[in-house]
C-alpha positions in Angstrom: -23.0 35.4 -41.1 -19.2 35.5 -39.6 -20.8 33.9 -36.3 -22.1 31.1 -38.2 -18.6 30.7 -39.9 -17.1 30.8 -36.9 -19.4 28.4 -35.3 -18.7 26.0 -38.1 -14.7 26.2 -37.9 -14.6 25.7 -34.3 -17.6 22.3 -34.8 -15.3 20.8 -37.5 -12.2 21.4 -35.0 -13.7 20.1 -32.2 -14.4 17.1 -34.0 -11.1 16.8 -35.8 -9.6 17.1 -31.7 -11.8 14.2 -30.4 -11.1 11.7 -33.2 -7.0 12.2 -32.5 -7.6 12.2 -29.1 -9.8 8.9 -29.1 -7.2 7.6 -31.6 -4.5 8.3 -29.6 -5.4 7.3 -26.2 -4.1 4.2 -24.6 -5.1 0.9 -24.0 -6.9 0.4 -20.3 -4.8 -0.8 -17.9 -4.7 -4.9 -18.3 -4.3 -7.0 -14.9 -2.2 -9.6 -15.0 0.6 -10.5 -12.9 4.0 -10.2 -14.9 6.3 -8.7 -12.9 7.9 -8.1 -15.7 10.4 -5.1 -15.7 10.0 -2.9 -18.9 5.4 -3.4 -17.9 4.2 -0.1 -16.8 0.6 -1.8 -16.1 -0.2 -2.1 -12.6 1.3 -5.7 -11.8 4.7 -4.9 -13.7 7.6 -4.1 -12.3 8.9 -1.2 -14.2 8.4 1.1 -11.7 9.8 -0.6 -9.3 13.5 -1.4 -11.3 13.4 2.1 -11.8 13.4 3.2 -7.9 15.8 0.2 -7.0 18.2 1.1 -10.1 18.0 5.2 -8.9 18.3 4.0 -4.8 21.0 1.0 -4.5 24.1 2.7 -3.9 25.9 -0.6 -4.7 24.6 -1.3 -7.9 21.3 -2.5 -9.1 20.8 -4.6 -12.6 17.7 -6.4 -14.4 18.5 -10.2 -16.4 16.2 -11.6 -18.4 16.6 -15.5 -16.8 15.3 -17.8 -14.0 17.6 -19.4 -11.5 19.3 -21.3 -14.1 20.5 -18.5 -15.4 21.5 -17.1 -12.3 23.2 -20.1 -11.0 25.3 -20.3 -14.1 25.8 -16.5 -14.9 30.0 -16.5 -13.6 29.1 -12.8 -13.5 27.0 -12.4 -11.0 29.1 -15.1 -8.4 29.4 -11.3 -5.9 26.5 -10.4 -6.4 23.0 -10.7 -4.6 20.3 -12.1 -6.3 16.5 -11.4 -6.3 13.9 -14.0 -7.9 10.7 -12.9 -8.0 7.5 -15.3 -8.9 9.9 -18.3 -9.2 9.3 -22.1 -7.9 12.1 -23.1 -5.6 14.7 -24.9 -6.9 17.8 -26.4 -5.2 20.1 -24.0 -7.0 19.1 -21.6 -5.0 20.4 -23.8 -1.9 23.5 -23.9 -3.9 24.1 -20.1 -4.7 23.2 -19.6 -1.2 25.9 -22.4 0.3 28.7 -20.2 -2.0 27.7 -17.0 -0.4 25.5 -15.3 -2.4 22.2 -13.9 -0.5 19.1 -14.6 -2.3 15.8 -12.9 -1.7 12.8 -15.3 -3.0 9.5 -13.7 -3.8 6.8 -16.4 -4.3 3.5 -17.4 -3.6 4.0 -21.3 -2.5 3.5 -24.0 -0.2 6.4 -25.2 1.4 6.4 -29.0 1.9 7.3 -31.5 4.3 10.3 -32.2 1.9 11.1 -28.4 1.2 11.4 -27.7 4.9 13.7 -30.3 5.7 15.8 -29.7 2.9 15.9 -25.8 4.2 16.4 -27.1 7.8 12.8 -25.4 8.8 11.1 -26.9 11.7 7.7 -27.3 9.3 5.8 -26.6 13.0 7.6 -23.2 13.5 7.8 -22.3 9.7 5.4 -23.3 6.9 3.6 -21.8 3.7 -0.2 -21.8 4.4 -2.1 -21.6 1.0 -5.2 -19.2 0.5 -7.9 -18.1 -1.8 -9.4 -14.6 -2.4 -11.5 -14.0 -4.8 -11.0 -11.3 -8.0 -12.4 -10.4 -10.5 -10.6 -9.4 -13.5 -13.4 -8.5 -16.0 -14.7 -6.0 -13.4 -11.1 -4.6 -13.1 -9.5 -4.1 -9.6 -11.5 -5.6 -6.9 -10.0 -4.1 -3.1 -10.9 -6.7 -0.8 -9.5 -5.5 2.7 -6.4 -4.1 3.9 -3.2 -5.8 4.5 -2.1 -4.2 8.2 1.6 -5.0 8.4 4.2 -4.2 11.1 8.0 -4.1 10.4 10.1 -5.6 13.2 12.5 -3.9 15.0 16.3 -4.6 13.8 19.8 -3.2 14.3 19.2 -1.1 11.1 15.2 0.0 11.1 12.7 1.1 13.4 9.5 -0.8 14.3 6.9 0.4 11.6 3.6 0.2 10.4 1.8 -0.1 6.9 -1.6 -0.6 5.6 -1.7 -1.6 1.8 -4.4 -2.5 0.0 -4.9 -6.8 -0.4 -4.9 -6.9 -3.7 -4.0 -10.5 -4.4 -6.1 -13.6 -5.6 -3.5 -16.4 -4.4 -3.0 -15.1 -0.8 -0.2 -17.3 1.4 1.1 -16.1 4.5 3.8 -17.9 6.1 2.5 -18.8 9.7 4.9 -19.1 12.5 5.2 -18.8 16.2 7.2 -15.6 16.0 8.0 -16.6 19.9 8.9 -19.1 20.0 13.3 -19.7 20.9 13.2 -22.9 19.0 12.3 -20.9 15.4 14.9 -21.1 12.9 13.9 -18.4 11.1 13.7 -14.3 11.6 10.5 -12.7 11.3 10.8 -9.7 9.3 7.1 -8.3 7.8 3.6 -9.9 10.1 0.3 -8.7 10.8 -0.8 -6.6 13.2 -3.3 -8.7 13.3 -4.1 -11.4 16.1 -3.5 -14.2 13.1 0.4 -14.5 13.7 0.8 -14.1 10.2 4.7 -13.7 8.7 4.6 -12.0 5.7 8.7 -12.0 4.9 11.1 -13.9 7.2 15.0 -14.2 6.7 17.8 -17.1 7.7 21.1 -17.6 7.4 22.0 -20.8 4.9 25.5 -22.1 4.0 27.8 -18.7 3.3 25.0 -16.5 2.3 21.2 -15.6 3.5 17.7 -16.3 2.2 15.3 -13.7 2.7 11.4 -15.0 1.5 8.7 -12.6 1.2 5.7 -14.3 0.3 3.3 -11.8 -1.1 4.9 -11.1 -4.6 2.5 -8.3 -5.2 4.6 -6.1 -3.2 7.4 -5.5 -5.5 5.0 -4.6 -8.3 4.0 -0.5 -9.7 1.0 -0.9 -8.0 2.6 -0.9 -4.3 5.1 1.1 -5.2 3.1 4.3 -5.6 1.2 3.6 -2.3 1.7 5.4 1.0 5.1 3.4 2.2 5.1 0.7 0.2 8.7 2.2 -1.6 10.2 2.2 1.7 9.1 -1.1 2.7 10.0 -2.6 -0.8 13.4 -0.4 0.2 13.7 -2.5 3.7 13.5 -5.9 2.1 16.0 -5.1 -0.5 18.4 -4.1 2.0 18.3 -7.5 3.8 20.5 -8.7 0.9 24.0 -6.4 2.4 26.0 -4.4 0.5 26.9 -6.2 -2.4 25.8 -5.6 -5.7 22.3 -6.7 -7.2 20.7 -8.5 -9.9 17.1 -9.1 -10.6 16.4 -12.4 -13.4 13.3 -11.8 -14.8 11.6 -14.5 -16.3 8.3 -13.3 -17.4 6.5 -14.0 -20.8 7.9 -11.7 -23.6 5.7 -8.3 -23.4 2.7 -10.3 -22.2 0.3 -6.5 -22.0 1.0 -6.3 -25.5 -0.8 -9.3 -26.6 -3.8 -9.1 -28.3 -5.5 -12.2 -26.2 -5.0 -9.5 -23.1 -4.9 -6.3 -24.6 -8.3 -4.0 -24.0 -9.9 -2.2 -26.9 -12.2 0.5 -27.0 -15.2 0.4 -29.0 -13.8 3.1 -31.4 -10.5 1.3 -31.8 -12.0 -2.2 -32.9 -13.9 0.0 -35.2 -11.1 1.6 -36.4 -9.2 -1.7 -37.1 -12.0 -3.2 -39.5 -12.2 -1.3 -42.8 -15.5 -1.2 -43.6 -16.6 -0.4 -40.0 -13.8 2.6 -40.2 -15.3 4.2 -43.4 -18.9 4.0 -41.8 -17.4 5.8 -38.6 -16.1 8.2 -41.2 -19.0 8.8 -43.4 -21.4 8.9 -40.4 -18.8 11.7 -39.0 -18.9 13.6 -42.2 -22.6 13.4 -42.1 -23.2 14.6 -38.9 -20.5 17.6 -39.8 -22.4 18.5 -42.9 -25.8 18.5 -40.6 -24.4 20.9 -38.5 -23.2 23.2 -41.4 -26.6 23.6 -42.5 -28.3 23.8 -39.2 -25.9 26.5 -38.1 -26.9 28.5 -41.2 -30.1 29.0 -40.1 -31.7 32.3 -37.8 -31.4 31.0 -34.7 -34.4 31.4 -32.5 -34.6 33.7 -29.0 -34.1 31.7 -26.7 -36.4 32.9 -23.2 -34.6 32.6 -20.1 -35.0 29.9 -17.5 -34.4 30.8 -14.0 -32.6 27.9 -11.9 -34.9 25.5 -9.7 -34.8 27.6 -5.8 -33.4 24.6 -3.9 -35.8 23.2 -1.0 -33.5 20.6 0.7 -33.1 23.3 3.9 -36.5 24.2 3.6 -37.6 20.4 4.2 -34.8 20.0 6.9 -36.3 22.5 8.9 -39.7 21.3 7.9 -38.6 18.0 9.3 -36.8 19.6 12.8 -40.2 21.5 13.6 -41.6 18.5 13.3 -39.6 16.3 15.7 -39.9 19.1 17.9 -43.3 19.4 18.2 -44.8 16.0 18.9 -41.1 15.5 20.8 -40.9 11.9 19.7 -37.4 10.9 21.4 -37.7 6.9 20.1 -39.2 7.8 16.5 -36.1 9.5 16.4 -33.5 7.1 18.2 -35.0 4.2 15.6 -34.5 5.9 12.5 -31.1 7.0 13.2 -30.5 3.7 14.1 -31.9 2.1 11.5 -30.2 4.6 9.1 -26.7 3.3 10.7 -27.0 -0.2 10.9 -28.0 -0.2 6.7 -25.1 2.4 6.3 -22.7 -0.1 8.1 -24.3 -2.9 6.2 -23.6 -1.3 3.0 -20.2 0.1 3.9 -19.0 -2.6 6.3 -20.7 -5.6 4.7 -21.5 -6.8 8.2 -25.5 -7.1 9.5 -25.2 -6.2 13.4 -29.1 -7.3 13.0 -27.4 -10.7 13.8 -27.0 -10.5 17.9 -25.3 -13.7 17.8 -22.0 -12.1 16.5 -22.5 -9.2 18.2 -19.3 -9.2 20.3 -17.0 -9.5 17.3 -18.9 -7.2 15.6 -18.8 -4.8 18.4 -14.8 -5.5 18.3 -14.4 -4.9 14.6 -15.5 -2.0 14.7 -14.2 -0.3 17.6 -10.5 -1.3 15.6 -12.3 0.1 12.7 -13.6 3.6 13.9 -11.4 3.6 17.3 -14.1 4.6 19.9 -14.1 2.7 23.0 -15.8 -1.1 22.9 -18.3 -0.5 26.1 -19.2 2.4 24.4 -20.2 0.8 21.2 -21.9 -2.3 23.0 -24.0 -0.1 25.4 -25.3 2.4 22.4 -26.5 -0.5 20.1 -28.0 -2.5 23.5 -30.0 0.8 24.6 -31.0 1.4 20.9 -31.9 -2.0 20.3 -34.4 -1.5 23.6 -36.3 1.4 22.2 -36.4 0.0 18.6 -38.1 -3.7 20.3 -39.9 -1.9 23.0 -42.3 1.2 22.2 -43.0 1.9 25.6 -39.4 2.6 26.4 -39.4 7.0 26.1 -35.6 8.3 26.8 -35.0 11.4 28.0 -34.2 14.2 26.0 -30.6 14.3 27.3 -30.4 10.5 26.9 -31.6 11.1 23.1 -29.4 13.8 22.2 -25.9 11.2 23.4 -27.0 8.4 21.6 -27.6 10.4 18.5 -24.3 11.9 19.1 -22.4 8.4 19.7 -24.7 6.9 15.9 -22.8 10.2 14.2 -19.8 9.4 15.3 -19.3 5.7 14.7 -20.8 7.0 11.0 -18.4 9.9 10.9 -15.1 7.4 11.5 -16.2 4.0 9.2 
């Protein structure tokens, strides 16, 4: 009898534990692009306040404003200012000509009007629009990686980072980073053979712009992945010594609104009375079934050994196999076969298609870092003794391109 007693304590507690926690836990994480500085969701910017506010020596501030604000604000006439998912205005041209630098984070298109206004050549230095798509309802959709190289400069060392590209309004600014006649300092491209800019800086009246267009960067998100605080860290410092101020003119609390804010099923339950007394009688009911039940004699229950596992019996079952008819090609084809639809599903590229194949080849000998010939001359030999069943390699031959398959699978 005190087992069953205890068995119904800890039931009721266990339930009591899991309706407080359910209660209790927060709302899913809700993707939108604020940039606003008190979000903590993944495209806010609280995060990253937090680490500038903790890192700049010089001083580090958050406004609530656009540029208005911050060309009027007498207080901020010393200080740097950073605008972040703001249209371009000419009073930023005129907090630049008094001395101010100004870093402007946007994704834009910079016009034929815009560049002459900024003294841009529009062939050496434009914004090129572009469109990935993303799906919110699914959540977070990773489409690629962004591979990005720092420039070399009096202050930092050439570096390297791969991020995730994350965004669903992609624009680049596309330049001839060699050519003499560019007005403009490359800061942040591709490593990439796109000679894509990703942040540039120039000198303007008394004071500096520095653009970055790729706003996501200077969001939570990017902040918590491998180097994007330090590279968040390098653009900020393009903007000197002086004191900063960020003006921050998102929607009020946007991830708090209920058009955007994600509810459990339990928690719109909760918030309709009648549906919250039926959660809570149906709870009670299924408490006061397990009372009863618990009350009575419980049953022997026989012991069930665990199923004896037969995936190395079937390996080896397979290997004796192979061996004994010594069927190189069978074998060469079905490894192959099981790597191309592995590379299909993991790559999202069909190397069925020989038209592409020397792009394909090249993808992904950057992707998996073994040598191109060697890649091209594997999947031309296999190819052969998949088409031609007359074709019987040696075991030698057998055993390298099997080797070569398992490593291209090894590195994807």
């Amino acid at each position: 009898m005190k087992i069953s007693k205890y068995f119904i304590v800890a039931i009721i507690l266990l339930f009591v534990v899991l309706l407080l926690v359910e209660i209790k836990l927060p709302s899913k994480f809700v993707w939108e692009k604020t940039y606003r500085h008190s979000d903590p969701n993944p495209y806010g910017a609280q995060l990253v306040d937090s680490l500038l506010s903790s890192s700049v020596k010089q001083g580090y501030d958050v406004k609530f404003g656009d540029y208005e604000d911050a060309f009027n604000d007498s207080s901020s006439l010393d200080k740097s200012v950073i605008l972040v998912d703001m249209d371009f205005s000419p009073k930023i041209l005129e907090m630049l000509k008094r001395g101010q630098n100004v870093l402007w984070i946007n994704n834009c298109y910079l016009s034929d009007s815009l560049a002459k206004v900024l003294d841009f050549d529009i062939y050496d230095f434009n914004l090129s629009p572009g469109y990935y798509g993303f799906n919110k309802q699914s959540g977070i959709e990773i489409i690629g990686k962004l591979h990005l190289k720092w420039k070399k400069d009096s202050i930092f060392d050439t570096n390297k980072y791969d991020l995730p590209d994350l965004g669903n309004d992609n624009v680049t600014i596309v330049a001839d980073i060699y050519n003499d006649t560019c007005k403009v300092k490359p800061l942040l491209i591709s490593r990439m053979s796109d000679n894509k800019i990703y942040a540039a800086t120039r000198n303007y009246g008394k004071g500096k712009l520095v653009v970055v267009c790729y706003p996501v960067l200077f969001t939570n998100y990017y902040a918590l992945e491998p180097g994007g605080a330090e590279l968040i860290m390098r653009l900020v410092s393009e903007l000197g010594n002086a004191p900063i101020v960020r003006y921050d003119n998102s929607e009020p609390e946007i991830y708090l609104d209920e058009e955007v804010e994600s509810k459990s099923v339990l928690r719109f339950f909760l918030q309709n009375r009648s549906l919250r007394w039926a959660v809570y009688l149906t709870l009670l009911t299924i408490v006061l079934s397990l009372i009863f039940t618990a009350r009575r004699k419980q049953r022997v229950i026989p012991e069930i050994k665990e199923p004896e596992n037969q995936t190395l019996n079937m390996v080896k079952h397979i290997g004796l196999m192979y061996y004994r008819y010594h069927d190189n090609a069978s074998l060469v084809r079905n490894k192959f076969n099981s790597m191309t639809n592995e590379l299909r599903r993991v790559m999202l590229i069909d190397y069925d298609n020989q038209m592409n194949d020397d792009e394909n080849f090249k993808f992904l000998s950057q992707h998996t870092a073994i040598d191109f010939d060697t890649i091209r001359n594997t999947f031309y030999r296999a190819r052969e003794i998949v088409d031609n069943e007359d074709v019987k390699p040696s075991d030698n031959e057998t055993k390298e391109l099997v080797d070569i398959m398992n490593k291209i699978l090894s590195n994807i």
